[in-house]
DOFIDREN-111187 format. One record per residue (C-alpha): z, y, x; residue in three letters; chain. Coordinates in Angstrom, 2 decimals. Each point is the difference from the previous one (the first is absolute). Layout:
N
Z, Y, X, residuo, cadena
Z, Y, X, ALA, A $
...
***
This chain:
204
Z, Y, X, residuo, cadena
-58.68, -4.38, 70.95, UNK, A $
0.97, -1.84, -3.51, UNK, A $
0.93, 2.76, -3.10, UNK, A $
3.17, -0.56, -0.82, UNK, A $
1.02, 1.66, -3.59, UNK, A $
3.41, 1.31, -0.25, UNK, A $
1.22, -0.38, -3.59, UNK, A $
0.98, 3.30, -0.11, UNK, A $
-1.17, 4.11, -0.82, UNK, A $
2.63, 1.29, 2.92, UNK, A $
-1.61, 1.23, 2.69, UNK, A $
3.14, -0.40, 1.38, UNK, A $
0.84, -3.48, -0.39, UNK, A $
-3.55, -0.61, 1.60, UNK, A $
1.20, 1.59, 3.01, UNK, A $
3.12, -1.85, 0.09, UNK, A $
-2.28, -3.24, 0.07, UNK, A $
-2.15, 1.43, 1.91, UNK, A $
2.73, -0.03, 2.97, UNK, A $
1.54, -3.25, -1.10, UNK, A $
-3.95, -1.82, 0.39, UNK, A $
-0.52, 1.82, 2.99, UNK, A $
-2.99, -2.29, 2.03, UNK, A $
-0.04, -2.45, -2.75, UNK, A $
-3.84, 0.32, -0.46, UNK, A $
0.74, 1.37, -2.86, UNK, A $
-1.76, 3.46, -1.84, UNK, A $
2.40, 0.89, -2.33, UNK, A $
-1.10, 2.17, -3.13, UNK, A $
1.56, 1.18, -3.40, UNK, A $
-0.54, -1.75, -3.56, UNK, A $
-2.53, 1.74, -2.13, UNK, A $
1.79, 3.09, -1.31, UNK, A $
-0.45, -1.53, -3.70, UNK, A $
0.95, -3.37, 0.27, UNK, A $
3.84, -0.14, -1.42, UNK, A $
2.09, -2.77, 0.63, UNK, A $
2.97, -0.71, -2.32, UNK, A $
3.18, -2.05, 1.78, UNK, A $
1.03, -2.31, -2.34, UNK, A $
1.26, -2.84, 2.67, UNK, A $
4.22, -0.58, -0.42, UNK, A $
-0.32, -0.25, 4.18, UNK, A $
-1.20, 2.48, 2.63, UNK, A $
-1.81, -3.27, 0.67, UNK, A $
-1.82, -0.47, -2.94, UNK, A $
-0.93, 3.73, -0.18, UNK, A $
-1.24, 0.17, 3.45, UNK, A $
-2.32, -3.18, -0.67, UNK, A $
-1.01, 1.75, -3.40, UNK, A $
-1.35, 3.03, 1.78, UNK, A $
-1.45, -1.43, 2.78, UNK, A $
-1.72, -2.13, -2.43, UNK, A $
-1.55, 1.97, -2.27, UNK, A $
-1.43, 2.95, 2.19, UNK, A $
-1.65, -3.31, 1.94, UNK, A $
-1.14, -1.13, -3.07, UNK, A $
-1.53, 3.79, -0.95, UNK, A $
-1.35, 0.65, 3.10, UNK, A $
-1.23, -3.00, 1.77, UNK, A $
1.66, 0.48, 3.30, UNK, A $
2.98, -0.85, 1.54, UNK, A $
3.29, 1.91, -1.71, UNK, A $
3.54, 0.09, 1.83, UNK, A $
2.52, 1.43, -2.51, UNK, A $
4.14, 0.44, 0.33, UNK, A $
2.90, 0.37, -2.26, UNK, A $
3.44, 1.05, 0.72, UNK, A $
3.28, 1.43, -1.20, UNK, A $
4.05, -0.28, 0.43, UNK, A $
2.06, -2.59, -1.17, UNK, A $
3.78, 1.25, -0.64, UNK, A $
2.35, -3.24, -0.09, UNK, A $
2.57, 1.45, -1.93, UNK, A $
-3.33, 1.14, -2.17, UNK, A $
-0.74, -3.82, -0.52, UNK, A $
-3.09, 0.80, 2.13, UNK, A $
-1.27, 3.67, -1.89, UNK, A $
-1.73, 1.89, 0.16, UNK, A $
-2.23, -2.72, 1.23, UNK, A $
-3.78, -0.07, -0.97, UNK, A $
1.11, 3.22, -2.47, UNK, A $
0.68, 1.89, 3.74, UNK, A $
-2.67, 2.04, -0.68, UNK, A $
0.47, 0.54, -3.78, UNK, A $
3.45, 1.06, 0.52, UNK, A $
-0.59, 3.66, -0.83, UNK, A $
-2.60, 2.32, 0.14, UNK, A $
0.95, 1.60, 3.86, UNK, A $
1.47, -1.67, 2.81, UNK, A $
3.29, 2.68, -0.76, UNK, A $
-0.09, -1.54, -3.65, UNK, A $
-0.07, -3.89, 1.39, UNK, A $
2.69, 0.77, 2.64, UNK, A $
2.61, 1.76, -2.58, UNK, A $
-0.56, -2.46, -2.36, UNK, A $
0.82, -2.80, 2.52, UNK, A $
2.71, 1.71, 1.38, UNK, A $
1.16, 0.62, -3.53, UNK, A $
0.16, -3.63, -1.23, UNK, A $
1.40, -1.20, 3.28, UNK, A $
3.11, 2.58, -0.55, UNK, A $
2.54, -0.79, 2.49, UNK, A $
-0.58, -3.53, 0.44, UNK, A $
1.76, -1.51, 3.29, UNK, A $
-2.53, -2.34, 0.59, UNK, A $
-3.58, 1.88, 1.06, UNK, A $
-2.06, -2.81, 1.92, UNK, A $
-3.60, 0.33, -1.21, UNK, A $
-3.81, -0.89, 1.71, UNK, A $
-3.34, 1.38, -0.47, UNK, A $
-2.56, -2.80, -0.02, UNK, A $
-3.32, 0.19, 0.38, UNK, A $
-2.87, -2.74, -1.14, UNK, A $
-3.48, 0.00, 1.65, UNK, A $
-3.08, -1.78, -1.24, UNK, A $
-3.52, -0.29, 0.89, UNK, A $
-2.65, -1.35, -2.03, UNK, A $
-3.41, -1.32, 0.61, UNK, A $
-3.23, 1.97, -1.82, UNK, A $
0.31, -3.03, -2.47, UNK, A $
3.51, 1.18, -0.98, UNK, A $
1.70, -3.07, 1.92, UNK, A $
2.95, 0.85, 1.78, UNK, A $
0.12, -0.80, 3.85, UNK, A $
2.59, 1.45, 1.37, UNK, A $
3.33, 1.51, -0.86, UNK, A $
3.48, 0.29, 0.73, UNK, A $
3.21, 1.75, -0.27, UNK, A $
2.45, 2.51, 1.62, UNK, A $
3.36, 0.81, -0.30, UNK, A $
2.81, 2.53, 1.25, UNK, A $
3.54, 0.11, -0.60, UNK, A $
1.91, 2.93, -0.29, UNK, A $
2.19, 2.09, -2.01, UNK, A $
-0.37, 2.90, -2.66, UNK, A $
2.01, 2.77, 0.68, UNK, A $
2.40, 2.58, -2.01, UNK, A $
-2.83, 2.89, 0.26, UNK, A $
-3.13, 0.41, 2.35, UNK, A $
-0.62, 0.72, 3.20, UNK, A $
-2.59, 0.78, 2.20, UNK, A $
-3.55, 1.90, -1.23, UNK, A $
-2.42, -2.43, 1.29, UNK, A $
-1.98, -3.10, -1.75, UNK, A $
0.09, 0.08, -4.25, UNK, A $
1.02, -2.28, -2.83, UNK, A $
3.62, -1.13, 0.84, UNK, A $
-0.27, 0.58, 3.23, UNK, A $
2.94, 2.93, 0.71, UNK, A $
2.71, -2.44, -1.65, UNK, A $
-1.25, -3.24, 1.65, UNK, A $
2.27, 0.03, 3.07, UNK, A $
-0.71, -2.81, 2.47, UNK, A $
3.60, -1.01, 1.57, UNK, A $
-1.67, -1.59, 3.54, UNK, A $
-2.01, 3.34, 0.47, UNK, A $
2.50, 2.38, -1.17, UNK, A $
-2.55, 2.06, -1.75, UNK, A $
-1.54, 0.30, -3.81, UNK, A $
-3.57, -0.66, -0.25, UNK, A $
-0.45, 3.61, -0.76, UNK, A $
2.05, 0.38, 3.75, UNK, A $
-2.33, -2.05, 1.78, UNK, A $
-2.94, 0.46, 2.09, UNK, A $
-3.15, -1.15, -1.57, UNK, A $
-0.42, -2.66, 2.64, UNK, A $
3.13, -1.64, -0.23, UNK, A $
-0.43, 0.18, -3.66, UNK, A $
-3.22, -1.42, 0.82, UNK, A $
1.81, -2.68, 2.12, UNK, A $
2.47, -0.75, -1.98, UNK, A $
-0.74, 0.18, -4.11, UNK, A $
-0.32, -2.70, -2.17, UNK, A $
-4.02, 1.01, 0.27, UNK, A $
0.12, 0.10, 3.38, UNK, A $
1.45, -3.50, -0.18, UNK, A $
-2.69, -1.63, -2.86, UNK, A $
-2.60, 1.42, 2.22, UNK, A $
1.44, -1.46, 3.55, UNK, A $
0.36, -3.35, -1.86, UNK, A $
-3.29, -0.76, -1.93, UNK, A $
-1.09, -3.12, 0.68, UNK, A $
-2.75, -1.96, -1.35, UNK, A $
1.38, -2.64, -2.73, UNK, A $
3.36, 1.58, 1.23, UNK, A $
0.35, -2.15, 2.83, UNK, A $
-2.87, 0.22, 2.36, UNK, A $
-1.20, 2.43, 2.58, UNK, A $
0.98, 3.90, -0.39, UNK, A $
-2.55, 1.99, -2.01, UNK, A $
-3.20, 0.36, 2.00, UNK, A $
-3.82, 0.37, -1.60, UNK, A $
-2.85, -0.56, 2.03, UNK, A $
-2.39, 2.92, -0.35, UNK, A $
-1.95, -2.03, -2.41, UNK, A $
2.55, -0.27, -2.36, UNK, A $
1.33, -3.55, 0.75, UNK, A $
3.52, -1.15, 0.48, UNK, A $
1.16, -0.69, 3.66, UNK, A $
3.00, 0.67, 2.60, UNK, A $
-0.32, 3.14, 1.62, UNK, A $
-1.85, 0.18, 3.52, UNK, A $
1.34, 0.27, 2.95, UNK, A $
***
């Protein structure tokens, strides 16, 4: 199997990848503990190509790295790439969201996800991009998942993120979606690596 460094110190997020990659020939491992990437990118995009870059760069292997967040359109798109920087805890992010949206009508918002992959020179080979609609609640609901999760209600499903099991989240999630659609160059085959770490369609 091919190392695969995840641009990331969650042990958690590895294990999310970990079940997204599942027989991909892949061995997926963390980024060196002391090796700090800044997001500067405007795009999830651009900071999911940063990442994956660099640690390839550092490391000399392969390096898969994701960025994500919510996108309120009567936000003009925020929190966006700040998602994260929101507030200090996931309570802090969610009252302040809630705070700013007041009692807007209109609550259609996505979470969107960009995944990249990059070569051991630092090139990237791979990446695309998930989204899923939904709508951001009046106050949360459910006690799974994190982030925004409990006020991200999904109208087809009937459920929050936070409501949901984590296989339909799995199934469903704008992650879930960047991960079912990577594609080499975007448009061919779906993701597959050959145990020796080259690009092909996955076997039979």
């Amino acid at each position: 199997m091919t190392l695969l460094v995840v641009a990331t110190g969650n042990p958690g997020k590895l294990r999310e990848m970990q079940a997204y990659l599942v027989d991909s020939g892949w061995e997926l491992t963390l980024k060196p503990e002391e090796l700090e990437i800044e997001e500067t990118g405007d795009t999830f995009a651009a900071n999911a190509c940063l990442k994956a870059s660099q640690v390839a760069l550092a490391t000399g292997n392969w390096a898969i790295a994701d960025d994500s967040g919510l996108q309120v359109d009567a936000l003009n798109g925020a929190p966006g790439v700040y998602s994260a920087r929101y507030g200090k805890t996931d309570s802090e992010r969610i009252a302040r969201l809630l705070s700013e949206l007041g009692d807007e009508v209109h609550r259609g918002a996505q979470f969107t996800c960009a995944v990249a992959i990059a070569d051991p020179d630092g090139a990237i080979t791979l990446q695309s991009e998930g989204v899923c609609r939904g709508e951001i609640l009046h106050a949360p609901r459910g006690n799974g998942g994190f982030g925004y999760d409990p006020i991200f209600y999904v109208p087809q499903k009937q459920l929050t993120f936070a409501e949901m099991t984590p296989e339909l989240k799995r199934l469903i999630s704008h992650r879930g979606q960047a991960f079912a659609s990577l594609r080499v160059g975007n448009s061919g085959p779906p993701l597959g690596i050959r145990g020796n770490g080259e690009l092909g369609a996955p076997k039979a």
